[in-house]
C-alpha positions as CSV (number, residue, x, y, z in Angstrom):
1,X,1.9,24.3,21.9
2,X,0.9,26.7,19.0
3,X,-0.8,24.8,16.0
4,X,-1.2,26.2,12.5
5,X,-4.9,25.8,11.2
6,X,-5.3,25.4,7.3
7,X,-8.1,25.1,5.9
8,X,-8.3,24.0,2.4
9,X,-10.5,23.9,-0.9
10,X,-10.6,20.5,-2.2
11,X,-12.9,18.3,-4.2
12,X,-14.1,15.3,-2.2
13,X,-12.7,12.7,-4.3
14,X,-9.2,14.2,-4.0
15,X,-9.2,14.4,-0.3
16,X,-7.9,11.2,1.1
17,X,-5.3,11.7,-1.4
18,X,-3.9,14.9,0.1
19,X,-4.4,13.9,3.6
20,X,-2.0,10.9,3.1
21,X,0.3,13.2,2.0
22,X,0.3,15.8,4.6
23,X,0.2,13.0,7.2
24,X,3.6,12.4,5.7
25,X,4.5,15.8,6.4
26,X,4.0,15.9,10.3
27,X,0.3,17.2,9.8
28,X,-1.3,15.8,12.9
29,X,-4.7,16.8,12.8
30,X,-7.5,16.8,10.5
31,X,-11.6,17.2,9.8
32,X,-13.0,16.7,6.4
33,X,-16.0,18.6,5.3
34,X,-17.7,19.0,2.1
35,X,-15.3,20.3,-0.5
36,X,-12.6,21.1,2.5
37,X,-10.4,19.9,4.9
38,X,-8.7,21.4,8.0
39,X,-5.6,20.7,8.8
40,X,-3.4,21.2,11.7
41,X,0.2,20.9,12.6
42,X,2.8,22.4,15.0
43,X,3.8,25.5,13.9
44,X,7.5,24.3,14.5
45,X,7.0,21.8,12.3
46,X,5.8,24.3,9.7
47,X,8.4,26.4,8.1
48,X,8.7,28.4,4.9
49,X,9.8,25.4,2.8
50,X,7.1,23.2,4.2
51,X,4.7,25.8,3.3
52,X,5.8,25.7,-0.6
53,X,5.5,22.3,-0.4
54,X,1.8,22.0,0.5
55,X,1.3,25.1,-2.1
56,X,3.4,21.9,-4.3
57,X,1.0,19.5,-3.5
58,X,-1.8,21.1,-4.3
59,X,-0.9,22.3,-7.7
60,X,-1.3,18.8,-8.7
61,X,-5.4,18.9,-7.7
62,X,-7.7,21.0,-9.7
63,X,-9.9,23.2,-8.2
64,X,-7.9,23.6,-5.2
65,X,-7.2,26.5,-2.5
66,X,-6.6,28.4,0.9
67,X,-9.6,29.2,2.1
68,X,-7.5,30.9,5.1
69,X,-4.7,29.6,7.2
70,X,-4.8,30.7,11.3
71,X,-2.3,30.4,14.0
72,X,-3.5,28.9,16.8
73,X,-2.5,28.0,20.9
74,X,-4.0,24.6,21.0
75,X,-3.9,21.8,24.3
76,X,-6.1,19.4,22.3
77,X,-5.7,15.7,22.1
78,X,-5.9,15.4,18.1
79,X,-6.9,11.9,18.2
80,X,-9.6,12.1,20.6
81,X,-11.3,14.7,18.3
82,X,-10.4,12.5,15.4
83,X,-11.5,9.2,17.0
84,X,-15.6,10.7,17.6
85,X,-15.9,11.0,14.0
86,X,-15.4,7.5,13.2
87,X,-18.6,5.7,14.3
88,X,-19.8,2.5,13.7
89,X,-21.9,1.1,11.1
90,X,-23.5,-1.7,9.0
91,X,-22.8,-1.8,5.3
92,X,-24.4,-4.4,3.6
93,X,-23.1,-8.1,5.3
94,X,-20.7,-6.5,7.4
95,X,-20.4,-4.1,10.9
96,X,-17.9,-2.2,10.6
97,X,-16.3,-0.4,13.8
98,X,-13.5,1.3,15.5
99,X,-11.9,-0.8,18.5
100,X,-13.2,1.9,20.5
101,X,-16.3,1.7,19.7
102,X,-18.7,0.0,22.4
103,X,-21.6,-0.2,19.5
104,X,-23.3,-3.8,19.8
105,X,-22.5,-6.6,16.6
106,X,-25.4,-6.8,15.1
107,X,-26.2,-11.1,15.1
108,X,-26.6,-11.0,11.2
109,X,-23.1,-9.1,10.4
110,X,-19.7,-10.2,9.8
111,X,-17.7,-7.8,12.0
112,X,-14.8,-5.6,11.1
113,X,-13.3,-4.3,13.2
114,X,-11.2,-1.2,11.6
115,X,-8.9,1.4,13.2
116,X,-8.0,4.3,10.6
117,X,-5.3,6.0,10.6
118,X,-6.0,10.0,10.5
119,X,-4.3,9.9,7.1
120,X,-7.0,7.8,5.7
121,X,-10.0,10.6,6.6
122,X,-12.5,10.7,9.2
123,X,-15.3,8.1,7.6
124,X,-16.1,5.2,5.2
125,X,-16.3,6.8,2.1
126,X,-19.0,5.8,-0.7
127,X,-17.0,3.8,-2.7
128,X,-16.0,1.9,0.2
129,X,-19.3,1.1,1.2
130,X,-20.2,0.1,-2.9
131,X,-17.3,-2.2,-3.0
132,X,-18.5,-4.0,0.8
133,X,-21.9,-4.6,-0.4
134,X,-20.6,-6.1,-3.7
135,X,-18.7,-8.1,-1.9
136,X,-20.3,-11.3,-0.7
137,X,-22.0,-12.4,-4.0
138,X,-18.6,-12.4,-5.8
139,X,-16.5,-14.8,-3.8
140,X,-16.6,-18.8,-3.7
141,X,-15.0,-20.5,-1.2
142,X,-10.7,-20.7,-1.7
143,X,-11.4,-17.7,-3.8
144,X,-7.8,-16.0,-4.6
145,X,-8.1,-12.3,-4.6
146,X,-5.6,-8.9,-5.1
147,X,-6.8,-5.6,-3.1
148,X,-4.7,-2.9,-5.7
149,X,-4.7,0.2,-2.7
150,X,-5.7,-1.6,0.1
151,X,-6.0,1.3,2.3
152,X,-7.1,0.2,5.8
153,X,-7.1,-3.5,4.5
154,X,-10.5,-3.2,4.6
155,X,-11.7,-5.0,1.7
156,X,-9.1,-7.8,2.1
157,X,-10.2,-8.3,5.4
158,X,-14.0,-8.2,4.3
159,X,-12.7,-10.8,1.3
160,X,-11.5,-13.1,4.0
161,X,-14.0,-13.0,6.6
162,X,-16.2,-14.0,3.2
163,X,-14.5,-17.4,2.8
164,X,-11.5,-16.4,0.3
165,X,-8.5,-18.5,0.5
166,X,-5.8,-15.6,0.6
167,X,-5.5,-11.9,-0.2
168,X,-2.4,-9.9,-2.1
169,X,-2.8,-6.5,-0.2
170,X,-1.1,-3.6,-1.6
171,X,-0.1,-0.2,-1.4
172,X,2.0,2.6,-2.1
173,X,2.1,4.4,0.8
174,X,3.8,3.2,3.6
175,X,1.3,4.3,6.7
176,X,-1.1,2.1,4.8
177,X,1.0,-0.7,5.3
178,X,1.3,-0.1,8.5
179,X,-2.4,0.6,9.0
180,X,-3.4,-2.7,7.0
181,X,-0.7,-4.4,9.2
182,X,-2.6,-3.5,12.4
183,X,-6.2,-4.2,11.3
184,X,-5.0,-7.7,10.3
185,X,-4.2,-8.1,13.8
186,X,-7.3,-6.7,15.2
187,X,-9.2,-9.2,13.2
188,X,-7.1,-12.3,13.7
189,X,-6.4,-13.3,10.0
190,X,-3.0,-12.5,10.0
191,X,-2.0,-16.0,8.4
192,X,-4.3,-15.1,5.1
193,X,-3.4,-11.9,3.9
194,X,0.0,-11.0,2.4
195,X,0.7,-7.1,2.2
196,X,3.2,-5.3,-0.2
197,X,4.7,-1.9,-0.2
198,X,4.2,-0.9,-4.0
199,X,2.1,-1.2,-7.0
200,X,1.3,-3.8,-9.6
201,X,5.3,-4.6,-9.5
202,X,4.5,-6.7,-6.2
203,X,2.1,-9.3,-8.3
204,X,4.7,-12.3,-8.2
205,X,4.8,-13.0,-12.2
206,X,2.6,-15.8,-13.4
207,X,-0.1,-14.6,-10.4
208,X,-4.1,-15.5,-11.3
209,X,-6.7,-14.8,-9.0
210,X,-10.2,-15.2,-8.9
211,X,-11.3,-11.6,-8.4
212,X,-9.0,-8.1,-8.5
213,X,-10.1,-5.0,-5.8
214,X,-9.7,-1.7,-6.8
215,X,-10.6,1.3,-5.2
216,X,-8.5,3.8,-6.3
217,X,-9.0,7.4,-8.2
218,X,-9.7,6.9,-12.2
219,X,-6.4,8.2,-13.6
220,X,-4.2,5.3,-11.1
221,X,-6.8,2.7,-12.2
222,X,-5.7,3.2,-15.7
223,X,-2.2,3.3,-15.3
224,X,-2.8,-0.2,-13.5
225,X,-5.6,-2.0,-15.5
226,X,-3.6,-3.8,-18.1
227,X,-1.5,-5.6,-14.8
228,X,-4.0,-6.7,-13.1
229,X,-6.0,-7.8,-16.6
230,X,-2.9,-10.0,-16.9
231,X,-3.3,-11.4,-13.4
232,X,-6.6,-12.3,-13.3
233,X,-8.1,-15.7,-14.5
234,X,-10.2,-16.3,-17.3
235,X,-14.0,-15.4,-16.5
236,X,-12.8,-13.5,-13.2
237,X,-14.3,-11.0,-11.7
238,X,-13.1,-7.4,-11.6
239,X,-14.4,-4.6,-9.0
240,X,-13.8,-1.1,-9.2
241,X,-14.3,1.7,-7.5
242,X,-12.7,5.4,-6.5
243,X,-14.8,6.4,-9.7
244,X,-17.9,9.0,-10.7
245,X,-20.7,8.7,-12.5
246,X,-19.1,10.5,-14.8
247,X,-16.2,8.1,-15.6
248,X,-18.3,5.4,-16.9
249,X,-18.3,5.9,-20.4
250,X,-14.8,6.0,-20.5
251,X,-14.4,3.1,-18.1
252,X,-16.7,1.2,-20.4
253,X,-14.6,2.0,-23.5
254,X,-11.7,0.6,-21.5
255,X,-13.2,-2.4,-20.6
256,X,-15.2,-3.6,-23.8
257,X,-13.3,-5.7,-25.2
258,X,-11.9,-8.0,-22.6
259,X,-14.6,-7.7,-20.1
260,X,-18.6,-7.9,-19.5
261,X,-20.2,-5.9,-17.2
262,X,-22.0,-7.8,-15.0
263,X,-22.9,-4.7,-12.7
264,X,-22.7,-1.0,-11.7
265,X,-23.7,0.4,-8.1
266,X,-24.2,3.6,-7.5
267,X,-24.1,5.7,-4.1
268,X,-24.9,9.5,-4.9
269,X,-22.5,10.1,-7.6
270,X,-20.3,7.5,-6.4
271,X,-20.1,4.2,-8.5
272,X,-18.6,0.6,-8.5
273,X,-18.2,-1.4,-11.6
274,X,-18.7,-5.4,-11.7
275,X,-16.6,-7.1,-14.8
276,X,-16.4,-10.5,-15.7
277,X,-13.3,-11.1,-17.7
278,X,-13.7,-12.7,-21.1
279,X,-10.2,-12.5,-22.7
């Protein structure tokens, strides 16, 4: 089968953005590198419309480009490629690995066991990690907790595994539903977690929980903060992530007055923010 190769200019923090949504056009294949990713997909799938709609898509990153695009005759198992780039690892508390991985569980670390789908990239991203080993010193026992873009289910999983009582999961994008869905299973803690198609709509009215997840891009965080304010208890904790070092100031300005900030991790230019609600 013939296979058209992209490869595109894109800033890092964009790229699991764009990769959702070329996974929802039938793009099968893809390796992320530093400010790039390649992506594949049948050239039958790929037409002259598709085409303006990826030329769409990225108008709405900035910084963004062809670097070139190449027809090729490919007999390549996509996910095979994919599924050696995903390796397991420890972050913080936790050991985090693919089912196929035959790595040994550390005796010290809660396991996760996570299986991402190829539009969710190739690795655990910084923030991910940040938001992991922030983790276990905010959650009591029966601790009631929302994971705003759950992603893999990842963190709701980690938030169980860490004694919560129950986890509202959601997302907007439908093969992260499905992708949460399955990882539940893998983990057996289906019973704990409920997962939502949507946004901040899903959050049944009246909702408080003990601590709010969030690791999304800086501009959706905004547009979300003032529902999940409202759902969160009195001196609850907030965690946030999916920002830069360079959003903090602004993030602080956003927060002052109904949150302290307990905390802020930093992995290169990668941060997390710790908030205690106070209004």
């Amino acid at each position: 089968m013939k296979y058209i190769k992209l490869v595109i200019k894109i800033a890092d923090k964009y790229q699991e953005s764009l990769i959702a949504e070329l996974f929802d056009m039938d793009f099968d294949g893809f390796e992320q590198r530093e400010s790039s990713i390649i992506a594949y997909i049948a050239k039958k799938n790929f037409g002259i419309n598709d085409r303006e709609r990826v030329d769409q898509l990225l108008g709405a990153y900035p910084g963004n480009g062809y670097i070139e695009t190449e027809e090729i005759v490919a007999d390549q198992n996509w996910n095979e490629q994919w599924e050696q780039t995903v390796k397991a690892q420890e972050i913080g508390s936790f050991f985090v690995k693919p089912t196929w991985s035959q790595a040994t569980v550390p005796d010290d670390k809660i396991l996760l066991e996570i299986d991402p789908k190829m539009s969710f990239g190739t690795g655990y991203h910084e923030t991910t990690r940040l938001m992991l080993k922030a983790l276990p010193d905010l959650l009591d026992g029966d601790d009631t907790v929302i994971d705003a873009g759950t992603g893999t289910g990842i963190l709701s999983i980690a938030a169980i595994k860490l004694g919560a009582k129950e986890v509202l999961a959601f997302d907007i994008n439908e093969w992260s539903i499905t992708n949460t869905h399955e990882n539940i299973l893998l983990n057996g803690i289906n019973d704990s977690i409920t997962v939502k198609q949507g946004s901040t709509e899903v959050i049944t009215e009246g909702t408080r929980v003990d601590l709010v997840l969030v690791n999304i891009e800086k501009n959706v965080i905004l547009t979300l903060l003032e529902d999940l304010v409202v759902a969160l208890k009195k001196e609850g904790q907030l965690l946030l992530s999916g920002l830069l070092e360079t959003d903090l100031p602004q993030m602080k300005e956003e927060l002052k007055d109904r949150f302290e900030i307990v905390e802020v991790y930093q992995e290169n230019e990668w941060i997390a923010i710790q908030a205690k609600k106070i209004n």
